[in-house]
C-alpha positions in Angstrom: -2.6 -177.9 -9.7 -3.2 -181.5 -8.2 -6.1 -183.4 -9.7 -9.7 -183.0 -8.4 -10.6 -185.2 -6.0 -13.4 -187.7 -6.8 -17.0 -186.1 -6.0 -20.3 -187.3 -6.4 -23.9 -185.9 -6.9 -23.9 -185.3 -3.4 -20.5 -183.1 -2.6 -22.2 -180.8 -5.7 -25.7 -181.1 -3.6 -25.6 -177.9 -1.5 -27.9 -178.5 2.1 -30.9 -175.8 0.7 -34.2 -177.1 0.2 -35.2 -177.1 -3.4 -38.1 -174.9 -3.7 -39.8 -175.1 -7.2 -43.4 -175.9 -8.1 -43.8 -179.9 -7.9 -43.2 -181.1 -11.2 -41.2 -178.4 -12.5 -38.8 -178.8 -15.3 -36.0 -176.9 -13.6 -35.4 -180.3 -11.3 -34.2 -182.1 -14.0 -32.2 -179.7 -15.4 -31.0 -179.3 -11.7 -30.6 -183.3 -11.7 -28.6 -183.0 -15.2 -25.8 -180.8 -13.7 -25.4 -182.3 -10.2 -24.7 -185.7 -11.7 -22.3 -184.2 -14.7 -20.0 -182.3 -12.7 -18.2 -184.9 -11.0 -17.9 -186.7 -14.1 -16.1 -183.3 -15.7 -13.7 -184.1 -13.1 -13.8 -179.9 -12.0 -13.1 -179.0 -8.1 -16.5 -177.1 -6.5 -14.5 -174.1 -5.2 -13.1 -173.3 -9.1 -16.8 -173.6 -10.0 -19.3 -170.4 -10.2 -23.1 -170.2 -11.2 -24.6 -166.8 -11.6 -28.0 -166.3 -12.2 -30.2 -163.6 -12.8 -34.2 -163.0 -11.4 -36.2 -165.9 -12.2 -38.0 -169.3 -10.4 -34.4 -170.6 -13.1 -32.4 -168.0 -11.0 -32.5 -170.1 -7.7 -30.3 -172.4 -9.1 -27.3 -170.9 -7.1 -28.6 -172.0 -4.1 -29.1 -175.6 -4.3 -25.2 -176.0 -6.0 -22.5 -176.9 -3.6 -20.1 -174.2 -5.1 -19.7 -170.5 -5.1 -21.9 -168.9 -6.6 -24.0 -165.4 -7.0 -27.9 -164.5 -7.2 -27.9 -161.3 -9.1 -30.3 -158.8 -10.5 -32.7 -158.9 -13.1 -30.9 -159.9 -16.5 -27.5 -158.5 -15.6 -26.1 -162.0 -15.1 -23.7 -162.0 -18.3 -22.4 -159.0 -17.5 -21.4 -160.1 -13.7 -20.2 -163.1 -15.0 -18.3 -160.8 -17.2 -16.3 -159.1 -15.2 -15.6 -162.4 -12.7 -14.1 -164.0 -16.0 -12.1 -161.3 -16.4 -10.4 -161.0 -12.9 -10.6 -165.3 -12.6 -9.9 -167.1 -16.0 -9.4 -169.9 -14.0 -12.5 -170.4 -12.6 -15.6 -172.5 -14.6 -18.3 -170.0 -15.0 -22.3 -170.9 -15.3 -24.4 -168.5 -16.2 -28.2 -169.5 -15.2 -31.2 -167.7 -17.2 -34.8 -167.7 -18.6 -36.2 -166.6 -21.5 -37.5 -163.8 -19.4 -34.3 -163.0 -17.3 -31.8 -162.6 -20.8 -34.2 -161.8 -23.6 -36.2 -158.6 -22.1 -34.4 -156.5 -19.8 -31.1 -158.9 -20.2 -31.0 -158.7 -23.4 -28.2 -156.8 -24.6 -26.5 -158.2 -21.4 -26.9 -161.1 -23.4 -25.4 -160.5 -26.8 -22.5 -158.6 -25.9 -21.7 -161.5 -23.8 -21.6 -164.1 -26.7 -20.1 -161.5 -29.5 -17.2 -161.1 -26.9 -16.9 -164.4 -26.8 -16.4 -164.3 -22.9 -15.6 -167.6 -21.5 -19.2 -168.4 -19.8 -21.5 -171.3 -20.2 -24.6 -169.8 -20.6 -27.7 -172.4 -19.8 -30.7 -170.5 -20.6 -34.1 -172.4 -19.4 -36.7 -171.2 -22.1 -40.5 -171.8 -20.7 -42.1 -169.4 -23.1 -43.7 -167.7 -20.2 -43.1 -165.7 -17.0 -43.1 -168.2 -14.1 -42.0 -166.5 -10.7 -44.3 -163.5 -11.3 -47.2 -165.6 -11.8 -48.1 -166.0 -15.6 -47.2 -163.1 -17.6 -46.1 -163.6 -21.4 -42.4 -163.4 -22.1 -40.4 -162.6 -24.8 -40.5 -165.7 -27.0 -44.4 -166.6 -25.8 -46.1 -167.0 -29.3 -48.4 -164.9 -31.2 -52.0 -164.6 -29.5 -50.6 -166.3 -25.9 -53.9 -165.2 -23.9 -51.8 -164.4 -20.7 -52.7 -161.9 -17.4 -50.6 -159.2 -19.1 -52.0 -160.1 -22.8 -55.5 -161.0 -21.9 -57.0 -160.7 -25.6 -53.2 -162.3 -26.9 -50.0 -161.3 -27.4 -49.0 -159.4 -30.3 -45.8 -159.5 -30.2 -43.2 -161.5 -32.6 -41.4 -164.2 -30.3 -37.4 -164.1 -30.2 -35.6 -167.4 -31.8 -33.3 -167.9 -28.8 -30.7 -170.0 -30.7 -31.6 -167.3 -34.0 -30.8 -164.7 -31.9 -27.2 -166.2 -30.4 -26.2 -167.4 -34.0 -26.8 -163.2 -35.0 -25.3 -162.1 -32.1 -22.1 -164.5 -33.3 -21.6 -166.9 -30.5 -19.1 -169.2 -31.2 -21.0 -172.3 -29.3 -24.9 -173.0 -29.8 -27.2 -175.5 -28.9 -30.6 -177.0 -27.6 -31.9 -179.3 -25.8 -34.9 -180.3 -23.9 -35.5 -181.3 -19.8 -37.1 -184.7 -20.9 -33.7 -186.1 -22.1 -31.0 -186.4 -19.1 -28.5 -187.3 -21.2 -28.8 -185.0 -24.1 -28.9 -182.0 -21.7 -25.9 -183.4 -20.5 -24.0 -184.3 -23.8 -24.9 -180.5 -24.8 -23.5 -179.2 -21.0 -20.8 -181.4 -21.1 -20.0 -179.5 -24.9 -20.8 -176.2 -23.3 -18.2 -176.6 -20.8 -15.5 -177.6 -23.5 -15.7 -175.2 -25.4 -13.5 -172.0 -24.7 -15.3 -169.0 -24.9 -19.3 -168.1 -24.9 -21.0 -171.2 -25.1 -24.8 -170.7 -25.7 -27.4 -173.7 -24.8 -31.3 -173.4 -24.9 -33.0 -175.6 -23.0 -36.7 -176.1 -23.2 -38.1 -176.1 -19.8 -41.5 -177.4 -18.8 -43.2 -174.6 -16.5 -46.2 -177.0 -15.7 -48.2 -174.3 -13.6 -48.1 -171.4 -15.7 -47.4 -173.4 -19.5 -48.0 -176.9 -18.7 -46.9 -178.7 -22.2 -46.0 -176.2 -23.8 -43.2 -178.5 -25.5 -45.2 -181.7 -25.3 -45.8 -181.8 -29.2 -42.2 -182.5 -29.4 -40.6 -183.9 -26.4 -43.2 -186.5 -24.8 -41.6 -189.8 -25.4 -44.3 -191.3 -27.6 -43.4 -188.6 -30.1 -40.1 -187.8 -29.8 -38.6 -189.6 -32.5 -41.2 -188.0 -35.3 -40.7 -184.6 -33.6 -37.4 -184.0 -32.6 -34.6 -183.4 -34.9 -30.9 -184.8 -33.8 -28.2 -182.5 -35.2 -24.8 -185.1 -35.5 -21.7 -183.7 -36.6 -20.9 -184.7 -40.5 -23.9 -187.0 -40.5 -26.8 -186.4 -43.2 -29.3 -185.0 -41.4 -32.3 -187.5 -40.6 -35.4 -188.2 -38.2 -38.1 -190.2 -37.5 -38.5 -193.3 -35.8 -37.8 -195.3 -39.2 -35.1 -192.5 -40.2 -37.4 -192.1 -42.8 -37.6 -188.3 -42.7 -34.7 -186.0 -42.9 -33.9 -182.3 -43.8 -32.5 -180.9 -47.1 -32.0 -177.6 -49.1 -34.2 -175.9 -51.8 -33.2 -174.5 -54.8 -32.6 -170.8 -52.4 -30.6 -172.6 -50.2 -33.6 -173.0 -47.7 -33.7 -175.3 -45.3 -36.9 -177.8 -45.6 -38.5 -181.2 -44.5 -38.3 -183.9 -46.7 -39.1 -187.6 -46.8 -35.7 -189.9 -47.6 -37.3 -191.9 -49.9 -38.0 -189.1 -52.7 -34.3 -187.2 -52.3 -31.9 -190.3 -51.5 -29.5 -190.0 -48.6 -27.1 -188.2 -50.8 -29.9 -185.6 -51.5 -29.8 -184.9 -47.6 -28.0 -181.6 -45.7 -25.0 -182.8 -44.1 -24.6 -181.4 -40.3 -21.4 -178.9 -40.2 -21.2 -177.2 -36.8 -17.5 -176.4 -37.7 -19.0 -174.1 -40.6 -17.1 -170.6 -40.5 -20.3 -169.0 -41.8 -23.1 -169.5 -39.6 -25.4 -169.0 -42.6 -26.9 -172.5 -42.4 -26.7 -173.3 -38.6 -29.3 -169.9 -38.7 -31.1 -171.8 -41.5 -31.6 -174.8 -39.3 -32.9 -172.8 -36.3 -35.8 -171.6 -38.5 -36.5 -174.5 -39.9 -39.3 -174.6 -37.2 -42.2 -171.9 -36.3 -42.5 -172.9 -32.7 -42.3 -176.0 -30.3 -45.2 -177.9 -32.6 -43.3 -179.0 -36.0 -40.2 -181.1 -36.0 -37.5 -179.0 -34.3 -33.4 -179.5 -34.3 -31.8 -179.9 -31.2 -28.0 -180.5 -30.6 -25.2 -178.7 -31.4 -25.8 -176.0 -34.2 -22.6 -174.6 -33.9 -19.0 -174.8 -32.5 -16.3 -172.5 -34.3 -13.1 -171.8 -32.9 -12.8 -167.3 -31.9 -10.5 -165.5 -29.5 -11.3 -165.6 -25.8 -12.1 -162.2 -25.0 -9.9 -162.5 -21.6 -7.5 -164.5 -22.9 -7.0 -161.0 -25.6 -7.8 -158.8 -22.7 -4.8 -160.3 -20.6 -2.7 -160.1 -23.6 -3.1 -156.5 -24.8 -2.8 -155.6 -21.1 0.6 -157.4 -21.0 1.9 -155.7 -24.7 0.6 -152.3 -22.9 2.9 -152.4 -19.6 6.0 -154.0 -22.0 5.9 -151.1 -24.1 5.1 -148.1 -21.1 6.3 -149.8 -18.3 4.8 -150.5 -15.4 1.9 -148.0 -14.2 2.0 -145.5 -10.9 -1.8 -145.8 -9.4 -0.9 -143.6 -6.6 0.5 -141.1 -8.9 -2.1 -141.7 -11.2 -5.3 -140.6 -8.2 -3.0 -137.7 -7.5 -2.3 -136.1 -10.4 -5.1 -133.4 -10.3 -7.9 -133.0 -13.1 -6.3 -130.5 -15.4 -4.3 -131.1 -18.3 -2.2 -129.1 -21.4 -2.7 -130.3 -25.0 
């Protein structure tokens, strides 16, 4: 294949008139993409985005690429299937925290413990935007919403928890305040062979306005958020005076640098086999209002499940020979044992 020809945020701009609520959070995830791709150096006709239902799930349509506006939470398993048939193609699978943590769910987590090779970019607003305000599945405890009107009362997924559990072999977060992370983390996504995972938190400023703002407005971003750095001791703060470390259980807990020593702090290791403490690190906060880890928390090396699917295919037809489909839809539906 010849190289791919030089593009620019505009040849990855499709000509449909972006239609979220002013402000929205989604435009600078949009923003993110449309200015990384040309620097990935990928052609726009071997690129796919699939999305599910969602105000997220318009995404498709203002991307200057093939792409595919499915149904509600069945996005990983379309993308699925096109991974399977096209290997070659660069897949991006577009989702909220409604769209692949309720009805998507198991969609979802087969998807990553597959280990399909999808980038899955899923915009986490802790609400129900398109259908007007309803809790979702990782709204907190006691969100007064129009479908919890005297609070919700139900436990919020992790998202990153939950893709750690399900086993995916690439996991991160980051936030749509900070162009360049989200991009450093897509940029990783795409790398990475197999199911990549990458939470974003997404401001929904109609329906959840700041929900995120104890942690990502600028004037307390360096107190709040906490960078995760491959083989670096792991520290915060706008001093680097803060930093993370391990209890006596093997807990994960805030600590201030000056009482432990830098040698007392928990060195990042996304490379880890066991995923042990990346899933320690991802509850090391309660919710989007104590400092939070965002980055890479892991990236370990699995099959590809089409790579192994083209494989055991190919040992199948070496060792029976080629197959007779004709024969096959013919051959009547009784049998002898």
């Amino acid at each position: 294949m010849t190289d791919a020809p030089t593009t620019t945020r505009k040849d990855w701009s499709s000509d449909q008139e972006v239609r979220w609520c002013p402000g929205c959070g989604d435009y600078s995830i949009l923003t993110a993409m449309q200015l990384l791709l040309p620097e990935l150096g990928v052609r726009r006709e071997k690129t796919v985005f699939v999305s599910g239902i969602g105000c997220a799930a318009r995404f498709p349509y203002y991307m200057n690429t093939y792409g595919m506006h499915s149904i509600h939470g069945r996005a990983p398993a379309i993308a699925t299937g096109l991974a399977l048939a096209r290997p070659d193609l660069d897949i991006w699978v577009i989702t909220g925290d409604g769209d692949s943590l309720s009805i998507g769910g198991n969609h979802l987590i087969h998807a990553l413990r597959r280990n399909v090779n999808l980038n899955i970019l899923m915009f986490n607003n802790q609400i129900y935007g398109l259908t007007k305000g309803q809790y979702s599945p990782t709204s907190e405890v006691g969100k007064v919403t129009k479908s919890t009107p005297f609070g919700s009362l139900d436990t919020p997924f992790n998202p990153v928890s939950l893709a750690l559990g399900a086993e995916a072999g690439f996991v991160a977060r980051s936030h749509d305040m900070d162009r360049a992370h989200m991009q450093a983390m897509f940029r990783r996504a795409w790398e990475y062979q197999g199911a990549s995972f990458v939470e974003i938190y997404q401001n929904c400023n109609v329906f959840n306005d700041g929900a995120f703002a104890d942690i990502t407005t600028k004037d307390v971003r360096d107190d709040m958020l906490i960078p995760l750095e491959q083989g670096q001791p792991i520290r915060f703060g706008a001093e680097q005076q803060r930093g993370v470390a391990l209890d006596a259980r093997g807990h994960a807990r805030l600590v201030d640098v000056a009482d432990v020593g830098e040698e007392g702090l928990l060195v990042h290791d996304e490379h880890a086999e066991d995923p042990s403490l990346a899933f320690t690190l991802s509850r090391l906060a309660k919710g989007p209002h104590e400092p939070t880890p965002v980055g890479v928390f892991r990236q370990v090396d699995r099959p590809e499940y089409a790579a192994e699917v083209t494989r055991q295919v190919a040992a199948a037809q070496e060792q029976a020979g080629p197959g007779d489909l004709e024969a096959l839809l013919r051959s009547g539906a009784t049998w002898e044992v």
